[in-house]
C-alpha positions as CSV (number, residue, x, y, z in Angstrom):
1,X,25.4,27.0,68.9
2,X,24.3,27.7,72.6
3,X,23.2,24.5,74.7
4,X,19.9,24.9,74.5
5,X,19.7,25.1,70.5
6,X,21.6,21.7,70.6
7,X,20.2,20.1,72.7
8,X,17.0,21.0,70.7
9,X,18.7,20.2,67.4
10,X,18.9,16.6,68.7
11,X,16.1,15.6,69.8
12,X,14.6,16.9,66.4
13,X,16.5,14.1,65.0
14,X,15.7,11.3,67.7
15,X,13.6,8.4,65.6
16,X,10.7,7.3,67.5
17,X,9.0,4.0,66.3
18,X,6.4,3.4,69.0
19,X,3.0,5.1,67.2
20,X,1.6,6.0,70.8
21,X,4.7,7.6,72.1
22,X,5.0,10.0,68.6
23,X,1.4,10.7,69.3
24,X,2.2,12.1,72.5
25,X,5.2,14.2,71.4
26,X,2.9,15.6,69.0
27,X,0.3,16.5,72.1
28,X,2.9,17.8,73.6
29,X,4.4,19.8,71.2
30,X,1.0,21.5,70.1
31,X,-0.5,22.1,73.8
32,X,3.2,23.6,75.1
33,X,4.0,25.5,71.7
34,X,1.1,26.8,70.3
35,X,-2.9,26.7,70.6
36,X,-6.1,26.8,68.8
37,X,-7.0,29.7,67.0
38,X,-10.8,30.5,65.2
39,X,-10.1,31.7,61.6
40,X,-13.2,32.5,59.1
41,X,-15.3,30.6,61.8
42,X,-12.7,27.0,61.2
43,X,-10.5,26.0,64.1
44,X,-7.2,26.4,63.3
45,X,-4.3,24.6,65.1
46,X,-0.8,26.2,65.3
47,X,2.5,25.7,66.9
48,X,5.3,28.0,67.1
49,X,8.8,26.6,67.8
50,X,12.1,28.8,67.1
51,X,14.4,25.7,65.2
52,X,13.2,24.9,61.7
53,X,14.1,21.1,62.1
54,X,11.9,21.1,64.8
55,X,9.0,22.4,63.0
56,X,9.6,19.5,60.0
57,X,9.5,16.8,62.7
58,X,6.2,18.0,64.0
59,X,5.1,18.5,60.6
60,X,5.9,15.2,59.1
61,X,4.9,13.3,62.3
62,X,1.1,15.3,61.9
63,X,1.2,13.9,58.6
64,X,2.3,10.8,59.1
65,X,0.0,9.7,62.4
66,X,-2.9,11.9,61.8
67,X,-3.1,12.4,58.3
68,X,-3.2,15.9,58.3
69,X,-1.3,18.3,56.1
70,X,0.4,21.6,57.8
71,X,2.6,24.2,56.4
72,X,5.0,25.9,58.0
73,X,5.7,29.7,57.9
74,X,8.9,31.6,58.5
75,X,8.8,34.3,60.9
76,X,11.6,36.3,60.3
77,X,13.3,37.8,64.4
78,X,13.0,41.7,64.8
79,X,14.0,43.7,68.3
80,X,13.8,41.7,71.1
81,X,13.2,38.3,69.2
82,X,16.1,37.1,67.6
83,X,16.6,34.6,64.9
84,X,13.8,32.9,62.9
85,X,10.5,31.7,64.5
86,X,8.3,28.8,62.7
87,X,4.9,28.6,62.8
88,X,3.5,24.8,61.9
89,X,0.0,25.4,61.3
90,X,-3.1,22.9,60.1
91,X,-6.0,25.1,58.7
92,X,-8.1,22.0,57.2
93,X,-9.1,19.5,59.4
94,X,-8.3,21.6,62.3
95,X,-10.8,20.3,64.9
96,X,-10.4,16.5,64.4
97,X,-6.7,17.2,64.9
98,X,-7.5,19.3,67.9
99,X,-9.7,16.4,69.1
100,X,-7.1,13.8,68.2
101,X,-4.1,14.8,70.0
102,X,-6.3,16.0,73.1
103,X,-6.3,19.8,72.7
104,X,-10.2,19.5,72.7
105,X,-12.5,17.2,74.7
106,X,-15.0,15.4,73.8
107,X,-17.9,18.3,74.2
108,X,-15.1,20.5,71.8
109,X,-13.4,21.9,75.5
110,X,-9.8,22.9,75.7
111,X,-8.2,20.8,77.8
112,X,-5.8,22.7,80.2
113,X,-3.1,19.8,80.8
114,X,-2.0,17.4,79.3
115,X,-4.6,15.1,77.4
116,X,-5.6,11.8,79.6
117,X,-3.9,9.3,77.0
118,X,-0.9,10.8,78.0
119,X,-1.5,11.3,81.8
120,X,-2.4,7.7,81.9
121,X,0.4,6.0,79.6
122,X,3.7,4.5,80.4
123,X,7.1,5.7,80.6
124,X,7.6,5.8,76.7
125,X,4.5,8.5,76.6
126,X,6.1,10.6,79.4
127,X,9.4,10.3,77.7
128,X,7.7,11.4,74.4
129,X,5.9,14.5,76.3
130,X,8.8,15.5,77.6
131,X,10.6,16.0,74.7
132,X,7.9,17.7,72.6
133,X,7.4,19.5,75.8
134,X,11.3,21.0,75.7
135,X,11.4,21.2,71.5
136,X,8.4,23.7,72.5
137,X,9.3,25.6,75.3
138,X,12.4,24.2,76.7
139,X,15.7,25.6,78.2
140,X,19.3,24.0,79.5
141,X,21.7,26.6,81.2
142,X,25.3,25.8,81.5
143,X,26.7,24.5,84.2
144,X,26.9,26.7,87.5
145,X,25.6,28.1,90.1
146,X,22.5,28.4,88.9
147,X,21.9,25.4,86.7
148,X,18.0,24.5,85.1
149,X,16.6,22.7,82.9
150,X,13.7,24.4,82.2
151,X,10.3,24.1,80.5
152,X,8.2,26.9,80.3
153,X,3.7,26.2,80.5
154,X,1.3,27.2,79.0
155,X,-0.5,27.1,82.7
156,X,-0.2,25.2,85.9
157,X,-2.4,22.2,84.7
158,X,0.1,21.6,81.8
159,X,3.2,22.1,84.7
160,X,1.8,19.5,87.3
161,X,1.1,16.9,84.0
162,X,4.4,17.3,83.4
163,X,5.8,17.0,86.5
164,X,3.9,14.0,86.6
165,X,5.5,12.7,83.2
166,X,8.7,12.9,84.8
167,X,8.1,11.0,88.1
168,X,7.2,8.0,85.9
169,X,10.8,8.1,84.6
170,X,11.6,8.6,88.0
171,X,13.0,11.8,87.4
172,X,12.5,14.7,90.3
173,X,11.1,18.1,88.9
174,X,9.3,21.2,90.2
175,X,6.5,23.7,89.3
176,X,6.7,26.8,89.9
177,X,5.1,30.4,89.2
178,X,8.0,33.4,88.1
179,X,5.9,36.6,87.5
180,X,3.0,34.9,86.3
181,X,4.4,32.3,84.1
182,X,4.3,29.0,85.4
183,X,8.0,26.5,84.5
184,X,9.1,23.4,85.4
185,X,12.0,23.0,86.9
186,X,14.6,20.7,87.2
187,X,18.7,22.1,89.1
188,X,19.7,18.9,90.6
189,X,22.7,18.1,87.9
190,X,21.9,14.0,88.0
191,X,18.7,14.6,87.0
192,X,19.4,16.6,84.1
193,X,21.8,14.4,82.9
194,X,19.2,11.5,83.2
195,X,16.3,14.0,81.8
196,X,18.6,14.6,78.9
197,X,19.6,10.8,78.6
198,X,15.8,9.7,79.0
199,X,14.4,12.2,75.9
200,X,17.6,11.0,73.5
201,X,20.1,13.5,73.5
202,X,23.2,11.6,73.6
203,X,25.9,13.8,72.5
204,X,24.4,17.5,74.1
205,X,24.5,15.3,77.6
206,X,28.6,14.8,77.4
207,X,29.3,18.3,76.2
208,X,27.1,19.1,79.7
209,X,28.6,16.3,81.8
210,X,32.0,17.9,80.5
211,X,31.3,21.7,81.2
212,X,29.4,20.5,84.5
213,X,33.0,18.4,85.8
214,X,34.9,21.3,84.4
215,X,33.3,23.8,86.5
216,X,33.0,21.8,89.6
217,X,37.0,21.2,89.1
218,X,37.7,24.8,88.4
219,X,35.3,25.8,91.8
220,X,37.2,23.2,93.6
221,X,40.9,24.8,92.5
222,X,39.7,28.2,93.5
223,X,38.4,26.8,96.7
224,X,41.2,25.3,98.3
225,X,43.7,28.3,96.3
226,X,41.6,30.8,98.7
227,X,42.0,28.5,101.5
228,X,45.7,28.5,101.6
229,X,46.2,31.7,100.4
230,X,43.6,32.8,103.7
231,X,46.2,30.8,106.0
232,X,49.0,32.3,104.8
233,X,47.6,35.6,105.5
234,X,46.3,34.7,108.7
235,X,49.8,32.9,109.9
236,X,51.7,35.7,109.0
237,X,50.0,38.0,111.0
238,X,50.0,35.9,113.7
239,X,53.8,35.5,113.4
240,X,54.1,39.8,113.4
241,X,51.7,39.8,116.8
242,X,53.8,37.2,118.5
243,X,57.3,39.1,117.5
244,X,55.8,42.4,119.0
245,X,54.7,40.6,121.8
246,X,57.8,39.2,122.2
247,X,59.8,42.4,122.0
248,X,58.0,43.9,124.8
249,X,58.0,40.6,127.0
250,X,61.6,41.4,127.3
251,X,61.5,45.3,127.5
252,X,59.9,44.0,130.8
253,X,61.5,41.3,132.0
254,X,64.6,42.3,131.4
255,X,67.6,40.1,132.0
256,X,65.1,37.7,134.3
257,X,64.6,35.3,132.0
258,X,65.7,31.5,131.4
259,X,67.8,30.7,129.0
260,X,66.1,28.8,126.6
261,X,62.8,30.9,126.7
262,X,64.9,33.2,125.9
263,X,66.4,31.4,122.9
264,X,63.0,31.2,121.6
265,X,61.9,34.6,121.7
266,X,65.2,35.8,120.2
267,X,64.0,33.2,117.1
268,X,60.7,34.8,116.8
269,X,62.3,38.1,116.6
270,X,65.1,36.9,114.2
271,X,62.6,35.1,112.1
272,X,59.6,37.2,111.9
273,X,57.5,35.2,109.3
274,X,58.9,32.2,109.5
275,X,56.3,29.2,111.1
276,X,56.9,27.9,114.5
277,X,57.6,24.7,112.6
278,X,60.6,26.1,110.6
279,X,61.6,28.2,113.8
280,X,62.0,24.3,115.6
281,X,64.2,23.6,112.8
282,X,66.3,27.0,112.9
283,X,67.3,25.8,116.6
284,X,70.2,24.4,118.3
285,X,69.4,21.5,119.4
286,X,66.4,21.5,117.2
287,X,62.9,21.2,118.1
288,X,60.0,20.3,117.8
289,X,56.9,23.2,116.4
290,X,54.8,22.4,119.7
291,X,58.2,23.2,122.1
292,X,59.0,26.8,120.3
293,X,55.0,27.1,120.6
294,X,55.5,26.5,124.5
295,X,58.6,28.2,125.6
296,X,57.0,31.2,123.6
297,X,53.4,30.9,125.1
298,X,55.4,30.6,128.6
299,X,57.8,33.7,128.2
300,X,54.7,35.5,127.5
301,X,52.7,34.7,130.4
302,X,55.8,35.4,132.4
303,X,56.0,38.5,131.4
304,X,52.3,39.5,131.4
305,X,52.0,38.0,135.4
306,X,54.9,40.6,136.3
307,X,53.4,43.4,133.8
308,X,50.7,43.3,136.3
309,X,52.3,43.0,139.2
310,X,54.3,46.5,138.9
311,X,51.1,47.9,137.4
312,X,52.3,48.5,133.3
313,X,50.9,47.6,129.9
314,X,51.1,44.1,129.1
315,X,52.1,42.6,126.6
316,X,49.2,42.9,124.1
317,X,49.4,46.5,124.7
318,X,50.9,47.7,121.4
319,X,48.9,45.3,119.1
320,X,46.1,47.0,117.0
321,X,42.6,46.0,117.0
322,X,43.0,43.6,113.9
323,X,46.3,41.4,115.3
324,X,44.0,41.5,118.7
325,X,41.7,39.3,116.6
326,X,44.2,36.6,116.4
């Protein structure tokens, strides 16, 4: 079962007891899922939600607060739609449920956001929108780079109301138009975890937490494995550039050269990958990584004052382009 279908499969099975917040799951569930259809001149109210035990929720919660009876039909999935689709729909009594749950105004209008009971309620309401808002239209990716929880609108009234539902829980979301469909948005990992906490689902919010930490660990791991394995790289090459300049620092000084600088140079050569630190400790008497660093950084200057001086390449002249970079 992917995320999403989970998640969805639990909050079909939350228990709501307050009447006013199932009322407004119901709202919600109706305006983001489905819409109001004329059939043989009757308004007909339908909602179209892809998990069947969604579709029994919002049927028994119709019954149960409104009175109304629905049925629910069985789409069976074909090409690009996979998987059963289920259509709740009320033929009798069509309007007054349209007008109950706020789908119509008072002058028989639809209304294009969410309906004003909601809007205007408390945190239990939003909560309760919010859910029949994601059983509708709702979608949780895994954890990554591009993490969402997403709801997608029927229209940018219905977004902003929404966005509005979740402020009240204190919750940050966005709206936002992609190719003409307008979704609600919210990537910030927290927040999904607290949306997911806030609507009920309980045991889909530690499978996330858990894939969310295990990601972040893995990225970490992969980070820092890169970052050593860059300065390995990087100090190796720096340990070849140093040995070649090296070699021809003493093609041109010759026998003119102190003792221990020269001691230090013959190291590099001897130990061409080895670290200046484990150079320090390969000498007699041993020293420290800074001295070898020194006596090296001076043989070379030596040698690249006196290069100069009788007119020859220095002794960065046999590097290529790439140890030059160093």
């Amino acid at each position: 079962m992917s995320l999403t279908a989970a998640v969805k499969d639990e909050l079909a099975r939350v228990v709501v007891e307050k009447q006013s917040a199932r009322k407004a799951e119901v709202a919600a569930t109706l305006r983001f899922a489905g819409g109001l259809h004329i059939i043989s001149g009757r308004i007909v109210v339908e909602a179209e939600l892809d998990q069947g035990v969604a579709a029994r929720r919002l049927r028994e919660t119709v019954r149960e607060c409104y009175g109304h009876q629905a049925d629910i039909i069985v789409v069976s999935g074909n090409g690009l739609r996979k998987g059963n689709r289920y259509v709740v729909r009320v033929i009798r009594e069509g309007e007054s449920l349209a007008r109950q749950t706020g789908l119509l105004d008072a002058r028989g209008r639809p209304v294009r956001g969410l309906p004003p009971q909601i809007v205007s309620a408390g945190v239990a309401e939003a909560t309760a929108a919010w859910r029949g808002a994601f059983l509708a239209h709702g979608s949780l990716t895994e954890p990554g780079r591009s993490t969402a929880l997403e709801v997608t609108c029927p229209g940018p009234e219905a977004a902003l109301a929404l966005v509005g539902a979740a402020r009240r829980m204190s919750i940050l979301a966005k709206a936002r138009e992609v190719r003409g469909i307008d979704r609600v948005v919210i990537r910030d990992g927290e927040a999904i975890s607290q949306m997911l906490t806030r609507l009920g689902a309980h045991d889909a919010v530690m499978v996330w937490e858990e894939r969310r930490m295990r990601r972040e660990v893995r990225g970490t791991a992969n980070r820092l494995a890169n970052f050593d394995d860059a300065n390995l790289r990087r100090s190796a090459r720096a340990a070849v550039a140093a040995g070649a300049r090296v070699e021809r620092a003493f093609e041109i000084l010759g026998d003119d050269v102190a003792e221990h600088l020269r001691q230090a140079g013959r190291l590099r050569l001897e130990h061409k990958q080895a670290s200046l630190e484990e150079l320090g400790q390969l000498s007699d008497p041993p020293l420290t990584k800074d001295a070898v660093a020194g006596r090296i950084r001076r043989l070379l200057a030596m040698a690249d004052r006196r290069a100069a001086e009788l007119g020859i390449p220095d002794t960065e002249a046999g590097l290529s382009p790439d140890l030059l970079d160093l």
